[in-house]
TORBA-364728 format. One record per residue: x, y, z of N, C-alpha, C in turn. Coordinates in steps of 0.1 Angstrom, whole numbers, plus 2048, in hexadecimal, padded with zeros to 3 digits. Layout:
# residues N
XYZXYZXYZ ...
//
This chain:
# residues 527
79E7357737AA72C7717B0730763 7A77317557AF7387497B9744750 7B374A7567BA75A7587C775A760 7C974A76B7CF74976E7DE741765 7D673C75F7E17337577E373974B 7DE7467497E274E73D7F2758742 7EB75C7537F975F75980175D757 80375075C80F74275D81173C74D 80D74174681173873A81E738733 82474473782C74A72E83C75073C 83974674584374675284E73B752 85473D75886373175685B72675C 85172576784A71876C83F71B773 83471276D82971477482870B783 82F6FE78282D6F57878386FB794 84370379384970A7A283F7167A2 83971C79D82F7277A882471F7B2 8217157AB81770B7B381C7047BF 8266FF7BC8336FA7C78347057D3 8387107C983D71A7D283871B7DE 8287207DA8157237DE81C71B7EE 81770A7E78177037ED81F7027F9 82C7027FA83870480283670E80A 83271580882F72281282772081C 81C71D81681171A81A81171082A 81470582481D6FB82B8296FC838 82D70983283770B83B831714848 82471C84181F72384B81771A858 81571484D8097068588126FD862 81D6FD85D8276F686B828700874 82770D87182771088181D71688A 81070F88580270F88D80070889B 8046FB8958046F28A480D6FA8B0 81A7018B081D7098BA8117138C4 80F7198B68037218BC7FB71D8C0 7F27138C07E670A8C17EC7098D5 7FD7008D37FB6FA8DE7FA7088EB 80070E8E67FE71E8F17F37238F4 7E871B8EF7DD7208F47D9724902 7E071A90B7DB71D9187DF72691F 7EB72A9187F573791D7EF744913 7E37449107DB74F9077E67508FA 7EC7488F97F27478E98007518EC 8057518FC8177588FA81F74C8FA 82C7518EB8307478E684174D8EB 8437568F384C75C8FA8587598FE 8607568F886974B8FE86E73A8FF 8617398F485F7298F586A7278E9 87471D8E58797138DE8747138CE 8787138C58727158B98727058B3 86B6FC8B18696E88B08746EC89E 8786DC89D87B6DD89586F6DC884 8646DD8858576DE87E8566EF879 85A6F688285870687F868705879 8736FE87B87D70587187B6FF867 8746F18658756EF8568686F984E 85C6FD85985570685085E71384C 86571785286C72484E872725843 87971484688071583887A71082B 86F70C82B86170882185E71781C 85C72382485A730823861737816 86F73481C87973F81687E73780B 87C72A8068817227F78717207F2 8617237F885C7257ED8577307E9 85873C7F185A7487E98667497DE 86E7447DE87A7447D687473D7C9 8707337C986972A7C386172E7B8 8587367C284873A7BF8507487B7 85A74C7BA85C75B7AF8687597A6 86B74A7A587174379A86674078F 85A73978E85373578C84B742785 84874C78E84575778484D76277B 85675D77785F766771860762765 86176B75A85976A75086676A745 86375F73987075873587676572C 88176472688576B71C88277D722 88477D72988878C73088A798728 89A7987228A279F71A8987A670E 88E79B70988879D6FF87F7A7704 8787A070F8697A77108707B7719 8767B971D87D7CA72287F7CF714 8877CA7068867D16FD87F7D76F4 8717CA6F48687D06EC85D7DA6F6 85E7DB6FC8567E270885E7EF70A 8657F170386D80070485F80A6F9 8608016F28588096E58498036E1 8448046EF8337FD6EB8318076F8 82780F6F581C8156F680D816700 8038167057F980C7097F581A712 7E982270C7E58297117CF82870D 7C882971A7BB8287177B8838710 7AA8397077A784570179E84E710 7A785A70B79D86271478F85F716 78786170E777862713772855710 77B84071577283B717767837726 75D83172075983072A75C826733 75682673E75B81E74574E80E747 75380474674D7F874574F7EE750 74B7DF74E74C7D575775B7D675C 7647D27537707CF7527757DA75D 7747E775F77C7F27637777EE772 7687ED7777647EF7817697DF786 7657D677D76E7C778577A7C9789 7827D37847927D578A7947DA793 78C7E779378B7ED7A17857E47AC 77C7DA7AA77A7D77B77837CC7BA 78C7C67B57947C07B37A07C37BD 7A17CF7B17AF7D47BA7AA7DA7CA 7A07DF7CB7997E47DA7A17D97E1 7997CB7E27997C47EC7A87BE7EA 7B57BB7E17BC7B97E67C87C67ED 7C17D47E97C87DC7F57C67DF802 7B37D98067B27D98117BD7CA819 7BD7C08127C77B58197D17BC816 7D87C580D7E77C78107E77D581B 7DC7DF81C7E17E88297DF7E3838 7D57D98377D27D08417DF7CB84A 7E97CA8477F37C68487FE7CC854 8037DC84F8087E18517FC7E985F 7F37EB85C7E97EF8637E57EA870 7E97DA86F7EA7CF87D7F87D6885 7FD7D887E8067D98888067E3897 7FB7EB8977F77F58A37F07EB8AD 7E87E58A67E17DE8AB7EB7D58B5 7F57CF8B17FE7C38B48087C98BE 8067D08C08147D88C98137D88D5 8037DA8DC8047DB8EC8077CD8F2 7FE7C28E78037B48E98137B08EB 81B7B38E08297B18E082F7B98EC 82E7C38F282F7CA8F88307BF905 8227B890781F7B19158277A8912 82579F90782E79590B839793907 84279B90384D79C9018597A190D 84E7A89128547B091885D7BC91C 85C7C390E8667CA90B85E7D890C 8677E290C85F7F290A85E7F58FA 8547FF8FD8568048EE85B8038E8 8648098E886F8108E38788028DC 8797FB8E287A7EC8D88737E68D1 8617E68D38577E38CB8577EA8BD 85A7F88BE85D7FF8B68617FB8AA 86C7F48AC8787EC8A086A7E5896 8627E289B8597D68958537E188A 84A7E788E8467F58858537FA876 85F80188186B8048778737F886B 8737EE8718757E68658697E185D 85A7E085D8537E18588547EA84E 8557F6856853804846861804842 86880084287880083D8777F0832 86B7EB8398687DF8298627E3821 8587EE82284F7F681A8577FE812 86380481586A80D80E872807803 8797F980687F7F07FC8787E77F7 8697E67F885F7E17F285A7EC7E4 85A7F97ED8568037E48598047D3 86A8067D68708077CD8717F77C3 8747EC7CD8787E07C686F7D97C1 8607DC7C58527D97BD8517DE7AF 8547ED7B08537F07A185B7EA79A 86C7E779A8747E079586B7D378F 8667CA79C8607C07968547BC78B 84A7C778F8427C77898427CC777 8507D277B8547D37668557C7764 85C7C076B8647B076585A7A6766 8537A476F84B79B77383B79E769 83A7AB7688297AC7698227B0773 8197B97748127C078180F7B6784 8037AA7807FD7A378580579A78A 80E79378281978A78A82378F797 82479B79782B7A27A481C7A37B0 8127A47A88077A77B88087947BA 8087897B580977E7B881177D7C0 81F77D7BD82877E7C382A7827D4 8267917D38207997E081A7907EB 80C7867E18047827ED80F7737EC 81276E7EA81C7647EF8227657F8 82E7767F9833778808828777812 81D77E810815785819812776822 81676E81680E75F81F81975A82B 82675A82483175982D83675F839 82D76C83A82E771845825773851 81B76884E81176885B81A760865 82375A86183175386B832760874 82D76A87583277288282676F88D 81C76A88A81676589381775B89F 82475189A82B7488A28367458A6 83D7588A484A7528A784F7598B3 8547518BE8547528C886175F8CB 8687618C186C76E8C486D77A8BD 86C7838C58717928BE8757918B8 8837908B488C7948AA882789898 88277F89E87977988F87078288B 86678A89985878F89185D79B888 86B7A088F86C7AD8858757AA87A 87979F87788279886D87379785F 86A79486786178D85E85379A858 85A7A286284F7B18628557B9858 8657B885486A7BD8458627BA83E 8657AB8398617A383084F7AA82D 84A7A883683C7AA8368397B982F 8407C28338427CE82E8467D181F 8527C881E8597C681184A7C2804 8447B88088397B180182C7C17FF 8277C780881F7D580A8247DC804 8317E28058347EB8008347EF7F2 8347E57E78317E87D98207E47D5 81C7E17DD80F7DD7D78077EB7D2 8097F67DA8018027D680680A7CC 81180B7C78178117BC80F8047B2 8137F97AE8127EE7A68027F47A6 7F87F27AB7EA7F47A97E67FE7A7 7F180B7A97EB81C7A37F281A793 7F88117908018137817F780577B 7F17FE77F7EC7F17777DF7FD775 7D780277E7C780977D7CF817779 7D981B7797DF8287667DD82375F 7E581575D7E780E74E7D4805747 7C98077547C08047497B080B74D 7B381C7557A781F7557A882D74A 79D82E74279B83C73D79F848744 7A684F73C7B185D7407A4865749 79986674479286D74978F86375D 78D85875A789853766795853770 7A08567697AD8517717AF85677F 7AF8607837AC8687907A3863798 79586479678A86179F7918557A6 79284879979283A79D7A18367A9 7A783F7A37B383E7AD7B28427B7 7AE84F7BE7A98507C779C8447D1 7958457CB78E83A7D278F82D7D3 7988247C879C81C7CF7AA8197D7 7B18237D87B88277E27B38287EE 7AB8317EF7A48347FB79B82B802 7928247F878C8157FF79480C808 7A280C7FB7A97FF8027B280380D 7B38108127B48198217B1813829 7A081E82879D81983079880D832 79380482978D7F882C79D7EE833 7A77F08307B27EA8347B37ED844 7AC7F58477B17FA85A7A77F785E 7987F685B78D7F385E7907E5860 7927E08527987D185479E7C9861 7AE7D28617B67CF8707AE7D387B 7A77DD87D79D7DF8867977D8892 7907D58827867C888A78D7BD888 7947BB8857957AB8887A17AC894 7A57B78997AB7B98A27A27B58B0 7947BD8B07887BB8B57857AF8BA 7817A98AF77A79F8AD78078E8B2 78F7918B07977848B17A47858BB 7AA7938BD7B47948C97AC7928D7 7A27968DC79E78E8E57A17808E8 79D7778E479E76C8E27AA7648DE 7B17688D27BE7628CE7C876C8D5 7C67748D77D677C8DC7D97868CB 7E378D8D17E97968C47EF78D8B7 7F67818BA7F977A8B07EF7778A2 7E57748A87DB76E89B7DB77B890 7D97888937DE79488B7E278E87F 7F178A8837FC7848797F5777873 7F076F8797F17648717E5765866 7DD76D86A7CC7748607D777484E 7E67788547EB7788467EB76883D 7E875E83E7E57548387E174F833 7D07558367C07528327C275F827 7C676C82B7C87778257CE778815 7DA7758197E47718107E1767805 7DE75B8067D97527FE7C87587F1 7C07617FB7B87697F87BC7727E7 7C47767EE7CD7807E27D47737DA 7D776C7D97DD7677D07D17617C9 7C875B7CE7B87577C67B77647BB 7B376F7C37B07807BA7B87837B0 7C677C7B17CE77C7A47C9779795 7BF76C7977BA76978A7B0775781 7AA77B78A7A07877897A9792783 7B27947897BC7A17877C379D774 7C17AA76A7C57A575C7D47A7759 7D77A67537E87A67537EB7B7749 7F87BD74C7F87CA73E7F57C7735 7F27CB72A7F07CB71C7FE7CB719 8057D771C8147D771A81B7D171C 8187C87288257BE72B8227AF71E 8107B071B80E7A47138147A1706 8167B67038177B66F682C7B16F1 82F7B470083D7B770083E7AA701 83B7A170483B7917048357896F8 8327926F283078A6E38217866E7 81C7876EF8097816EF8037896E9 80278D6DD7F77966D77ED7946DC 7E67896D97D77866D57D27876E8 7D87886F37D278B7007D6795702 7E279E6FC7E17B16FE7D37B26F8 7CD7B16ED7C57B46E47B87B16EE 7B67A66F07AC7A56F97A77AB705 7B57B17117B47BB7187B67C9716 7B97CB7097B47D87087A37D8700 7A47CC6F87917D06F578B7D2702 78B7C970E7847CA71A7887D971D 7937DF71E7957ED7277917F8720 7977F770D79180370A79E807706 7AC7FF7067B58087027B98056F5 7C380A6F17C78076E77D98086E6 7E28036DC7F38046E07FA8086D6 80580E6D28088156C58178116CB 8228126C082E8126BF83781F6C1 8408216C98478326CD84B8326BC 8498426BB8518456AF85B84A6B1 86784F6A58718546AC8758626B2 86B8696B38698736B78668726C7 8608686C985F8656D786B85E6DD 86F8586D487B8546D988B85C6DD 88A8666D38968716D489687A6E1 88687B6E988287E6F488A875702 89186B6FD8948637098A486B70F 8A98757038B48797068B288B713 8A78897138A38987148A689C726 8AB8A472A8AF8A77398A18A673F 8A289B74C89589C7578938A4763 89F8AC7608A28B576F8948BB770 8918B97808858C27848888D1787 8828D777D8858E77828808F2780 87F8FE78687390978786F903794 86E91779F8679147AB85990D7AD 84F9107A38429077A48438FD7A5 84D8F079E84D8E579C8528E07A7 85D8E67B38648E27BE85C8EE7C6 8568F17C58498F47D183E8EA7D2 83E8E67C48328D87C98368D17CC 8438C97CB84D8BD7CE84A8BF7DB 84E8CA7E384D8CE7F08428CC7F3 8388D37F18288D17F48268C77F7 8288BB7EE8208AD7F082F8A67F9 8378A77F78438A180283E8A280F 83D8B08108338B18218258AF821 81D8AA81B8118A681D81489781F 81B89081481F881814824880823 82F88682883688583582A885841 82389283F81E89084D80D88584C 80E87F84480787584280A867846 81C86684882185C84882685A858 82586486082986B86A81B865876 81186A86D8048678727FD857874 7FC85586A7FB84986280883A86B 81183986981A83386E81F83B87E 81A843885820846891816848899 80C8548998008578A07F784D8A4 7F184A8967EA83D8937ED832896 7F882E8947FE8218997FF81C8A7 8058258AD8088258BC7F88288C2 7EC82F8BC7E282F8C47DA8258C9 7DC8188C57D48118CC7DC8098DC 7EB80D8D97F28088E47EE81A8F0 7EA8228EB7EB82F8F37E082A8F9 7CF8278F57C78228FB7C481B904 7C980E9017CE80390D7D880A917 7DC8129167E88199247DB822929 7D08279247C98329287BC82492C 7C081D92F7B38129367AB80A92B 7AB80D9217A28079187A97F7917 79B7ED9127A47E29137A57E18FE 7AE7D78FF7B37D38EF7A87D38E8 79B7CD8E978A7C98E27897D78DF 7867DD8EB7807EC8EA7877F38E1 7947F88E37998028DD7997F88CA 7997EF8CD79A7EA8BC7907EF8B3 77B7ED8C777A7EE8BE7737FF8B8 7768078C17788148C277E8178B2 78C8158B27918198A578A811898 78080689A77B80288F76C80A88B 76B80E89276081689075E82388C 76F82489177483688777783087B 77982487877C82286A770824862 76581986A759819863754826860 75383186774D841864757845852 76584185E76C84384F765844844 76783584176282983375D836828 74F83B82A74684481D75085081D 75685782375D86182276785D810 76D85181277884F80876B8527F8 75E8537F87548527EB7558627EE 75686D7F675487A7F176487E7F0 76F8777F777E87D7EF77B87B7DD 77B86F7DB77C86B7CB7708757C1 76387B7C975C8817C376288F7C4 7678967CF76B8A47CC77A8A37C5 7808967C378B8977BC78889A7AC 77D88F7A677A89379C77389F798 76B8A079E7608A779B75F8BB79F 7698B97B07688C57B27788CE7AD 77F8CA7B378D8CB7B179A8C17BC 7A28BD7B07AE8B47B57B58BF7C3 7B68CF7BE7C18D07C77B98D37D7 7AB8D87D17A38DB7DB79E8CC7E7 7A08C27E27998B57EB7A78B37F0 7B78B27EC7C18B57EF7BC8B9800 7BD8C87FD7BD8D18087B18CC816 7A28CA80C79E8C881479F8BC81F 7A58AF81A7AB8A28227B78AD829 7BE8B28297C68B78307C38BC83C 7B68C28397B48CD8457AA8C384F 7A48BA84879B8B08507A68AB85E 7B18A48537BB8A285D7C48AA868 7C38B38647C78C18707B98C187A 7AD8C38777A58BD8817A58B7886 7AB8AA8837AA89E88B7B489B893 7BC8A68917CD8A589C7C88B28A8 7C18B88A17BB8C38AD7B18BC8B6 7AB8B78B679F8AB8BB7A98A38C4 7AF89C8BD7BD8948CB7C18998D4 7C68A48D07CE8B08D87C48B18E3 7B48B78DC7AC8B88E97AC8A98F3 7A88A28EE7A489A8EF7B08958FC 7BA8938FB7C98939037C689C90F 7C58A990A7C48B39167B68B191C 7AE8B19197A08AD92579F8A192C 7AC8919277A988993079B88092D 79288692578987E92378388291B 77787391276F87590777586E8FE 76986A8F876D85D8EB77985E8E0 77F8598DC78785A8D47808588C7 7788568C57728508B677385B8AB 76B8688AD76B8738A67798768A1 78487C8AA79287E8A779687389C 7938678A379C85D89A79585D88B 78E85E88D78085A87F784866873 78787587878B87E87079987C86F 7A28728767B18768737B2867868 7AC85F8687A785385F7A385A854 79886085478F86884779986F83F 7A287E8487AC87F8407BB87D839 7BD8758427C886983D7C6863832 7BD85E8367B785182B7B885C81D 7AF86681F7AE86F8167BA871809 7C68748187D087C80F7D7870808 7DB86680E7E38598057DC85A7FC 7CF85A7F97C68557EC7C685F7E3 7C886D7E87C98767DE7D88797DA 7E58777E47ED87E7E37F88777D9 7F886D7D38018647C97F686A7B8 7EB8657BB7E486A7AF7E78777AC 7E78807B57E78917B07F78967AD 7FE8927B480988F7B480E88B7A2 80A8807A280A87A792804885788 7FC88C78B7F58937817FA8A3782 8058A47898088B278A81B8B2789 81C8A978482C8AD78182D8A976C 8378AD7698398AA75983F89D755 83B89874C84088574B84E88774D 85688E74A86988E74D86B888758 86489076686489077485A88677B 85188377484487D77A84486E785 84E86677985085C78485985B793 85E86778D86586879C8648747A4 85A87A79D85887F7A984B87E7AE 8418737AC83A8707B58438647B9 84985C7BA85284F7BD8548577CC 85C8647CC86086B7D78578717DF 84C8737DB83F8757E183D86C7EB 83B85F7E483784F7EB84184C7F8 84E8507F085B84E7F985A85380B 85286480585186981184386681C 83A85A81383285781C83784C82D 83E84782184983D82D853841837 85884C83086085483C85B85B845 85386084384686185484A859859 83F84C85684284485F85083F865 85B83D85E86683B86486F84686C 86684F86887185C87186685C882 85A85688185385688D85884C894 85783D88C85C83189286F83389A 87283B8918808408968858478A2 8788548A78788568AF87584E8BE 86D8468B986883D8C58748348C9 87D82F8C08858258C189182C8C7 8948388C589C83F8CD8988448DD 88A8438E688E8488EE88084F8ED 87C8578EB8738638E58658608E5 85F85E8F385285C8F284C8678F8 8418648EE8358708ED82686D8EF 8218728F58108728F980D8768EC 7FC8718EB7F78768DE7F787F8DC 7F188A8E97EF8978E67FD8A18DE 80B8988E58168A08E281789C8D3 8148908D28188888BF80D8928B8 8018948BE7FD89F8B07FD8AC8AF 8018AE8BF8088BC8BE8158BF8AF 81E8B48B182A8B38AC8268B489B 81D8A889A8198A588B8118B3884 80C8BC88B8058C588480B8D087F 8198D188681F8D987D8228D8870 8278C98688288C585B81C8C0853 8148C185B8078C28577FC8CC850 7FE8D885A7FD8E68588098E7849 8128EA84D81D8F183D81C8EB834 8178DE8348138D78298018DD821 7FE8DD82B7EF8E48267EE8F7820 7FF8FA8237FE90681F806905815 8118FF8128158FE80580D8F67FB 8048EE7FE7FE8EC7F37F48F67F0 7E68FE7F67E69087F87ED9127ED 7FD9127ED80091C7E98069197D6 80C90B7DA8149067CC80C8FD7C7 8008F37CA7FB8EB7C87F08F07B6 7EE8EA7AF7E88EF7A17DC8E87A0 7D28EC79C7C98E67987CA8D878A 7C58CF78C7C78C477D7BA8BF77B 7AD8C17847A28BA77F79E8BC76C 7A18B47667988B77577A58BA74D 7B18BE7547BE8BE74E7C78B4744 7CA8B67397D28AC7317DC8AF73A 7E18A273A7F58A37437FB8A4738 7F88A672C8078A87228058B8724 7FD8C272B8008CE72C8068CD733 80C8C773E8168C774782A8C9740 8258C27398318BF72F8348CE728 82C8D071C8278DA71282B8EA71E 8298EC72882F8F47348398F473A 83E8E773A84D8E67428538E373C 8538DF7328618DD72A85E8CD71F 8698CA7168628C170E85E8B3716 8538AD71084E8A271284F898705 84988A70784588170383B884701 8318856EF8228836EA81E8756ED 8128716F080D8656EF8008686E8 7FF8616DE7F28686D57E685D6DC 7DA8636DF7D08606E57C68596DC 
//
């Protein structure tokens, strides 16, 4: 409760984020009793009338998220963007690592498994919407494409927030929507679920950039890699394992809807984990809190210094990205990012609806693919160890080529007509999972500060457009059997494993200001 009210202390209103909370909350619970009463109709809400109880929760929804991100917005603005031009906040190379570092990570673990959990239902939810909607694919589709089209303006508009707000007040924020949108579980039509599947997207979409820049801004230079990797990669795969099973476990029973509404118990969850989560040093310092920057950097290990003007004359300096190596790796990881998003959002997605057309019922194939999660799961502890330990560009490649296995395995798997799916899926999981977790970290560690934020920004960008250029296909017309989707997908799969291969550099043990000191001038940050 201190940690929480240390948040909020220094916010236009504590008493509207609690409101907010509440409002939401509230609004989500008016539209239970619908659902409840459909029970006998296995919970299809298809066509039914929307009571006047679900419009006033809706509108409870959309004025206390407003509310609730009134409430956290943090006074005197103008001020805190200016002094935060020229504050500093970097941890020393060789500290070690302590309570504080390891409470973060497991911290942040579990609220990325509820935020990939999310996006991850949605495979699960489709053969359902499918039956009782009635529609083809190819319209279902929309649900998926406006989802990663919230992910993409989440992407970007997260980081926005999270300067203004504070990492930790933007991951609050996050789980607030996330609560707002278990409302797709009760609403009786299409067009709402994908109205509300933006939104839901919008809310996901910045959570994983916010959590790779909160665990930069307080793990040791040396640990920075490993940790990013793995807890990326936990909250992967433990987020699809998550959808999984509880796909397993409770679509039987409730129908596809409950998916969605898991976002309420979920959501609320993450806003608890907020108090756990510590705020920047930099944003404290930029807010005039000394004495609690001071405190979370004694816990982390960092320390903050003032730009000099030498660093600052640097702000005039050209960021053009240029030299073939540097736009050979842009390329490299563009196509590894793509056909990850390709995979991940198309292959993946649509496979549990391929299963159910191939006889399996919804239990089984959930829980088929939960079980490839679970093989998954230990795989994500030897990416993070050959990332550190053996080489960044080498564990790179080798998630790549895992996943080229695992699209050759479908392919068989398609053409013989029979045999488990578990294996195929379990390595196309393993290296998936893999590459997200490695490919924003390595990415970060192999371009020069001029270029860095954007060009992993475009890295990230091109994870989403996979997916949207797959979901796009579908929505036009263009359906594909698995075997043909990983026929299709291994082509950018493949050139991606050869240009990295070919442009990709080694950085295990690397200062990144050699990055700089090589490409052209940088920003010093004395260590």
């Amino acid at each position: 409760m201190r940690a929480m009210r240390s948040t909020l202390s220094d916010r236009q209103a504590v008493w509207a984020f609690v409101l907010g909370c509440i409002a939401v909350t509230f609004g989500v619970c008016a539209h239970l009793p619908m659902f409840a009463m459909a029970r006998s109709m296995h919970y299809r809400l298809a066509g039914m009338p929307m009571d006047s109880m679900m419009l006033v929760g809706m509108a409870l929804i959309v004025l206390g998220t407003l509310t609730a991100a009134y409430g956290l917005l943090p006074r005197n603005v103008a001020a805190q963007r200016t002094a935060a031009a020229d504050i500093i906040v970097a941890p020393p190379e060789d500290a070690a690592l302590g309570p504080a570092h390891w409470g973060l990570m497991a911290v942040l673990v579990i609220a990325l498994v509820i935020d990939v959990m999310k996006p991850a239902s949605l495979g699960f939810t489709v053969p359902g919407m499918v039956s009782e909607y009635g529609v083809p694919k190819k319209t279902v589709s929309l649900v998926p494409f406006f989802a990663l089209a919230g992910t993409v303006v989440g992407s970007v508009l997260w980081g926005w927030i999270a300067d203004l707000y504070g990492r930790k007040a933007s991951i609050l924020l996050s789980a607030v929507m996330f609560v707002g949108t278990s409302i797709c579980g009760a609403m009786p039509s299409l067009t709402w679920n994908i109205a509300m599947c933006f939104m839901m997207g919008a809310a996901a979409g910045g959570m994983l950039p916010v959590t790779y820049a909160l665990l930069a801004e307080m793990m040791p230079s040396r640990h920075r890699g490993w940790s990013l990797v793995l807890v990326g990669g936990l909250g992967a795969v433990g987020g699809y394992f998550a959808a999984s099973g509880m796909s397993a476990v409770l679509q039987p029973i409730f129908g596809w809807r409950i998916l969605w509404l898991a976002n309420l118990p979920t959501g609320l969850t993450l806003v608890v984990l907020g108090a756990f989560i510590p705020e920047s040093a930099k944003f404290l310092l930029a807010r005039g809190r000394t004495s609690e920057a001071e405190e979370v950097m004694r816990r982390f290990g960092a320390k903050a210094q003032r730009a000099g003007p030498a660093q600052h004359a640097q702000k005039g300096v050209s960021d053009a990205l240029t030299g073939i190596s540097l736009y050979g790796k842009l390329a490299a990881l563009s196509m590894c990012a793509l056909s990850w998003g390709l995979i991940n959002f198309g292959l993946l997605l649509w496979l549990p609806a391929d299963l159910v057309a191939q006889g399996y019922s919804v239990g089984v194939s959930s829980r088929l693919l939960a079980e490839s999660a679970l093989i998954a799961f230990p795989t994500v502890f030897v990416a993070a160890l050959l990332y550190s330990r053996w080489s960044t560009k080498g564990a790179l490649l080798a998630m790549t080529a895992i996943t080229l296995a695992g699209l050759l395995l479908v392919l068989r798997l398609e053409l013989a007509g029979v045999g488990s799916p578990v294996l195929p899926v379990a390595l196309l999981i393993v290296g998936t999972n893999g590459i997200i977790a490695i490919v924003l970290p390595y990415a970060a560690e192999s371009f020069p500060l001029r270029v860095r934020a954007r060009a992993t920004g475009w890295v990230a960008a091109c994870t989403k457009g996979g997916g949207l250029l797959a979901q796009g296909l579908t929505i036009s017309g263009i359906t594909l059997s698995m075997g043909r989707s990983s026929l299709l997908v291994m082509v950018p799969t493949a050139l991606s494993l050869l240009l990295v291969a070919v442009f990709g550099r080694e950085t295990r043990g690397r200062d990144l200001r050699e990055l700089d000191a090589t490409n052209g001038p940088s920003i010093s940050v004395e260590r």
